[in-house]
Structures are given as C-alpha cells and as structure tokens.
C-alpha positions in Angstrom: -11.2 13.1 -11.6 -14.3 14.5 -9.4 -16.3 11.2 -10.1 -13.9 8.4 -8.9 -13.9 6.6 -5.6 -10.5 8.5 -4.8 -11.5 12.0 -5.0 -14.8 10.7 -3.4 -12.9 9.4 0.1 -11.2 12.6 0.3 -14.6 15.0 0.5 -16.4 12.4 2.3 -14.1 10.8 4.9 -11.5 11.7 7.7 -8.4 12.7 6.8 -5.1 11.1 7.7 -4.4 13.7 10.6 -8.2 12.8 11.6 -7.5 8.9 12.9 -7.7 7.4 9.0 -5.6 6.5 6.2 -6.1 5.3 2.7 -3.7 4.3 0.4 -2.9 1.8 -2.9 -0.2 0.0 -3.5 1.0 0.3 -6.9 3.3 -3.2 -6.8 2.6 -6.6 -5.0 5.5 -9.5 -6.7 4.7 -12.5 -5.0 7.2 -15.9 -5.9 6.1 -18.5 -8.2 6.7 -20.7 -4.2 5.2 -18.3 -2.7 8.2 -17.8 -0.3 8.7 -14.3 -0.2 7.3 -11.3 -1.5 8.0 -7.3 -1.7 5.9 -4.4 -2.0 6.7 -1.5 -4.8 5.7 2.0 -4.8 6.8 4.0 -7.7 7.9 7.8 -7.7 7.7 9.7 -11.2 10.1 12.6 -9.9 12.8 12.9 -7.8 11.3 15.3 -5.9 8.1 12.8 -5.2 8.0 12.6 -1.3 7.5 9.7 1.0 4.5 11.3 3.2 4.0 10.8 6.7 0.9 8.7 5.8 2.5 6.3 3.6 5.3 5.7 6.1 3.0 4.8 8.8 1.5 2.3 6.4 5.2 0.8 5.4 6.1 0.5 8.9 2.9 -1.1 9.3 4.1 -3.7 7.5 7.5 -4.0 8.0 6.5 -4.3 12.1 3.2 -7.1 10.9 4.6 -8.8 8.3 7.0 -11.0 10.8 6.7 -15.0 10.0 9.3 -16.3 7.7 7.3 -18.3 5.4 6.4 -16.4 3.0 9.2 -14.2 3.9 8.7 -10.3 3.7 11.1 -8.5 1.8 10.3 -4.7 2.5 8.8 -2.1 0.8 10.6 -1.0 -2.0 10.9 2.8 -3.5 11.4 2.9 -7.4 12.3 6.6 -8.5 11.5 6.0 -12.5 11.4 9.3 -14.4 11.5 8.1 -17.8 10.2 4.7 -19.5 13.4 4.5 -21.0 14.9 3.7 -17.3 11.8 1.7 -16.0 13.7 -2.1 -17.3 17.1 -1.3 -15.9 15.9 0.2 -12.9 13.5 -3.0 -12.1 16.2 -5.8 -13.2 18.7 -4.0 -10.9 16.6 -3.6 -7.8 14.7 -7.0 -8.2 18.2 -8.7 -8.3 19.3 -7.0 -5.6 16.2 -7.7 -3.3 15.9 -11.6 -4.4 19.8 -12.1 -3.3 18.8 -10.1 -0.1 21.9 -7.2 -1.2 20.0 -4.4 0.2 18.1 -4.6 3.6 14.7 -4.4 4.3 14.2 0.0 3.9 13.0 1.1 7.2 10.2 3.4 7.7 10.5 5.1 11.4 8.8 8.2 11.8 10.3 11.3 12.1 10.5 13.0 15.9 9.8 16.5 13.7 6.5 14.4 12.2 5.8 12.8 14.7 4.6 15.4 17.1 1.7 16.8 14.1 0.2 13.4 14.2 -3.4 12.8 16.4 -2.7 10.4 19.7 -6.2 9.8 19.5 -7.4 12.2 22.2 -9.2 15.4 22.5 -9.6 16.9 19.1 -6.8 16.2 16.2 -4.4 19.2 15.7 -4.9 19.9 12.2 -7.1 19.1 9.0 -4.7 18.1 6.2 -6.4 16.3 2.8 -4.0 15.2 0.4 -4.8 16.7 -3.6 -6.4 14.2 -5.5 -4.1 13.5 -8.0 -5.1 9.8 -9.9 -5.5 11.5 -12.9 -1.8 12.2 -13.8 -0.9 8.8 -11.9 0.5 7.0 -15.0 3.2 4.3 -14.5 6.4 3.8 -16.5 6.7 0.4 -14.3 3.7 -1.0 -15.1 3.8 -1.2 -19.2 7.6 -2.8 -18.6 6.6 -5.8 -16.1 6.4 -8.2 -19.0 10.5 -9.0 -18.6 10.0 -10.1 -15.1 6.4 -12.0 -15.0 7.9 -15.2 -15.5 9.5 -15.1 -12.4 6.5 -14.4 -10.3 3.3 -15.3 -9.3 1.8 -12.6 -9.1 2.6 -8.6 -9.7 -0.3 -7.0 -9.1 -1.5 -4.1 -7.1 -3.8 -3.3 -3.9 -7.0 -0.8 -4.7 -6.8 0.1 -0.5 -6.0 -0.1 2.3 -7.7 1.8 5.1 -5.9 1.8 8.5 -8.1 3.1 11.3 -4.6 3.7 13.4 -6.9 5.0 16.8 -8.0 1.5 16.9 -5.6 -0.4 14.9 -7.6 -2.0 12.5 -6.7 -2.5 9.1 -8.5 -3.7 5.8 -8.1 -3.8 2.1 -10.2 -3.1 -0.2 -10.9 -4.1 -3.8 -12.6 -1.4 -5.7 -15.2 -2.5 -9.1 -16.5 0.0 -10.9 -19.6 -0.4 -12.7 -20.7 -3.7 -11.3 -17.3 -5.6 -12.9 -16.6 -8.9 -11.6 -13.0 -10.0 -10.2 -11.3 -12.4 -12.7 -10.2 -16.0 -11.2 -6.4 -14.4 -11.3 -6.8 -11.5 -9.5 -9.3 -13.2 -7.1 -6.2 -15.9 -6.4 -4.1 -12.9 -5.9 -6.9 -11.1 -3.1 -7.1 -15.0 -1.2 -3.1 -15.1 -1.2 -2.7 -11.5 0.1 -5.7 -12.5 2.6 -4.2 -15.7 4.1 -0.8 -13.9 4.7 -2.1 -11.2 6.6 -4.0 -13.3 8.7 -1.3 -15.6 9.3 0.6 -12.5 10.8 -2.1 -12.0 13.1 0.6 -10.9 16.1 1.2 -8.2 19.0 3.6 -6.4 18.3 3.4 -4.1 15.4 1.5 -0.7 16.7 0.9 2.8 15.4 3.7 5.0 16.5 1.5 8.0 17.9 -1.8 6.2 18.9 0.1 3.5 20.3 -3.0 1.2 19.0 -1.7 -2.6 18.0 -3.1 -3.4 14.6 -5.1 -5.7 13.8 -6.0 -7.0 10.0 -9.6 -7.5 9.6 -10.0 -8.8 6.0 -10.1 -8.0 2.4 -13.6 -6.7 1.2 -15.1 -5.5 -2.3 -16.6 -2.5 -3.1 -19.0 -2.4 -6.0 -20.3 -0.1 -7.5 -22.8 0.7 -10.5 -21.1 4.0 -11.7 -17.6 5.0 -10.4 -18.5 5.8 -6.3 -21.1 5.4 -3.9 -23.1 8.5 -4.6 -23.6 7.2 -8.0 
C-alpha cells in the first residue's frame, strides 16, 4: 500500500546497495527463563529467496548475539505454503531447535554477492529498491502460534530494524500508527529485546563488505498521526 511507512522508506530513503537496510522480523520466541531465544522468518513459496540484505542482517546477528545467557539459537527459515502445514511444520522445527538437533543456520555471503555490495567508498555501484510488497504479506504462522504460547514468553515480532552497515550502527524500531500506544506486553517484549542487545555490546561482529563493526544503538518508536511521516 502507497500510504504505509514501508512503501514510504523505500521512495524516501537509501537503498540497501546505498549503505542502508531495513527489515522486520516476522518471529521473536523468547523462553518463559529467558535463557535462549530464536529468530523466525517465514517463506510463503518455495521459491521465496533469502536476499543479500536479509542475510547481512542474519549474520548480523549470528556474529553479535555471542553471550550465553540468554543463549542465541539462530535464525530460523520456515518454508509454510499452506495453513494446513503451518502446526506440523512449527512443532517439528521448535523441537528440533530447543534440543539443539540442528545447528545454528549460517548466513555467509556469497563471493558472487559479495562483490555487488557498496564498501563504502566512492559512489555505490548500483541502485536496487526492493518491490513493496506488505500487502500480500499474510502469515500462515502467525494464526497457528496459539499451540506453542505456553512455552514461551514472548513470540512476537520486530517492526525494524535499520542497519547503517558504512558505520555499523544498528537500531530497531517500533512503528505506531495513528498515535497508538504500546501495550505493557509488547512494551516488556521491546525492554527484553533492548537489554540483550546491549548486553552484546562486543567487537567482533562487522559488516562483510564495509568492514564497519556494529554497534546497537537502541530501540526507538515511531509515531505517527496517519500511517507515515508525510501524513
């Protein structure tokens, strides 16, 4: 839709080949302890891609995510093409990351990618927006989760995140449409996410092109009176 914040970013901001990324993440299970967690993003084909800008943004946290309390469990793909499949599909690969049977996925980029993404200097090789697509982005997951709530604290989702990779930083962002307040759950769920990032505060993890270490700056909120800023 050509009023929402999404399609608004994309007209009004750099692009992923320009030095920025934004991106949501559709799944956040967090333990009733609080001693792991996992990331989900789902796929409604089998031919739905893992881009070059998400995978920058898994790595991301597969390389900052490093202390072992809470524990970080990876990133997890979910290829669901019918609601019929969503409960066996979820059961199965929640028991299998719980029990640690499958390893963390890993998200290296690509020496063939790799060489079409900006270093940062001079001017970036190509312009490259990604179709808004949030209107058909419906989720077979999502109506199903009720089987495995009780298990978690929390399963809920990230609006943003915007990675500046020439510098490193990295925020997230909670988006509120026409002037909505956050609810005490979700606002425990945006402190949690907080206080593990900045926990991780480390060294090591970097962007593979720019070679910029990240660094997490905060979670911030984004009201607005209509649907985006030019409202």
């Amino acid at each position: 839709m050509k009023d929402t914040f999404s399609f608004w970013m994309r007209t009004k901001l750099k692009d992923a080949y320009s030095g920025l990324i934004t991106q949501d993440i559709d799944f956040v299970f967090i333990s009733k302890k609080k001693d792991y967690f996992f990331f989900v993003e789902e796929k409604n084909s089998l031919n739905a891609r893992i881009g070059p800008a998400q995978k920058i943004i898994f790595k991301l946290f597969n390389d900052y995510l490093l202390n072992d309390n809470p524990t970080f469990l990876g990133t997890h793909i979910l290829y669901i093409i019918s609601p019929n499949e969503s409960n066996r599909i979820l059961l199965k690969k929640i028991k299998e990351i719980k029990s640690q049977q499958i390893l963390k996925p890993s998200y290296e980029i690509e020496e063939n990618i790799l060489k079409f993404l900006w270093n940062c200097e001079g001017n970036p090789p190509r312009k490259k927006t990604e179709t808004e697509r949030s209107q058909y982005r419906g989720s077979y997951l999502k109506i199903n989760l009720d089987i495995v709530r009780k298990d978690f604290l929390f399963i809920e989702n990230i609006h943003w995140i915007f990675v500046n990779y020439c510098k490193g930083y990295f925020i997230f962002v909670e988006e509120l449409t026409y002037n909505k307040k956050i609810g005490e759950k979700r606002k425990n769920f945006i402190t949690t996410i907080d206080e593990i990032f900045r926990a991780n505060q480390n060294n090591v993890a970097k962007n593979p092109k720019s070679g910029a270490y990240y660094q997490y700056l905060g979670y911030y909120q984004l009201t607005f009176s209509q649907t985006n800023p030019d409202k």
